[in-house]
C-alpha positions, 0 to 999 in steps of 0.5 A: 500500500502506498503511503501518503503525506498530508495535503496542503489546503490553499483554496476554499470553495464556498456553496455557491460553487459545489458543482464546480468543486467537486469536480476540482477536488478530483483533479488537486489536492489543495481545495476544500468545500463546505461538508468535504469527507476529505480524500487524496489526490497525488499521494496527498491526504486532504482532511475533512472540511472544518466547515461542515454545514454548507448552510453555515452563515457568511460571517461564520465561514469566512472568519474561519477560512481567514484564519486558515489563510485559505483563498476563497473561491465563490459565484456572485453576479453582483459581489458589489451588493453584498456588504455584509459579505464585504465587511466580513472580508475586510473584518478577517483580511480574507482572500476571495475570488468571485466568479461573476456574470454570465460567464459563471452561471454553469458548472461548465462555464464556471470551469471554464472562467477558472481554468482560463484565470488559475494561473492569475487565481493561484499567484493571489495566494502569495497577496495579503488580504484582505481582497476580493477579485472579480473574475470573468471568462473574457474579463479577467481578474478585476479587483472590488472595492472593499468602502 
């Protein structure tokens, strides 16, 4: 049998997006979701999710996954509009990408948008928060004000 080493989690996938992750987590070992039981990928063992309701409340998992250092992968059209999800990333300095518009409205398409933007996603994991991007298919990353 082969032994394998523990994963590091640099990515979390809010609810939003379960469709997309689950596809994700097959491919690489870095990435977690609201309920994850955990599993290996390339001799690496992710643990089971700390956030294990995925109707556990905004303010809640992003304080957690702030103080685990974790980049936060979500679908919102209008991230803009949200500022109780704001506040609480600017409160806990988190990181988070929103997979926005028409681009993201699929599985399929959400894939598509992070596939095309990982490399730019994946170089935000070395950036202090707190921030949140905006990420489209054509569009790129573009970041949102936090005032």
């Amino acid at each position: 049998m082969t032994r394998s080493r523990p994963a590091n989690v640099r990515f979390y996938f809010d609810a939003d997006v379960l469709g997309l992750v689950k596809v994700v987590v097959q491919l690489r070992n870095d990435c977690t979701y609201p309920g994850d039981p955990g599993g290996t990928v390339h001799k690496r063992t992710r643990p089971p999710c700390v956030i294990t309701e995925v109707a556990t409340p905004d303010e809640e998992w992003i304080a957690e996954v702030a103080r685990r250092d974790w980049l936060i992968v979500t679908r919102d059209a209008n991230i803009q509009a949200h500022r109780a999800e704001i506040t609480a990333v600017r409160e806990n300095r988190a990181r988070m990408v929103a997979l926005s518009g028409k681009d993201a409205t699929t599985t399929w398409a959400q894939l598509e948008v992070l596939m095309i933007q990982w490399r730019r996603v994946e170089d935000l994991t070395q950036q202090a928060g707190p921030f949140i991007y905006s990420a489209t298919r054509t569009g790129g990353l573009r970041r949102v004000d936090l005032d």
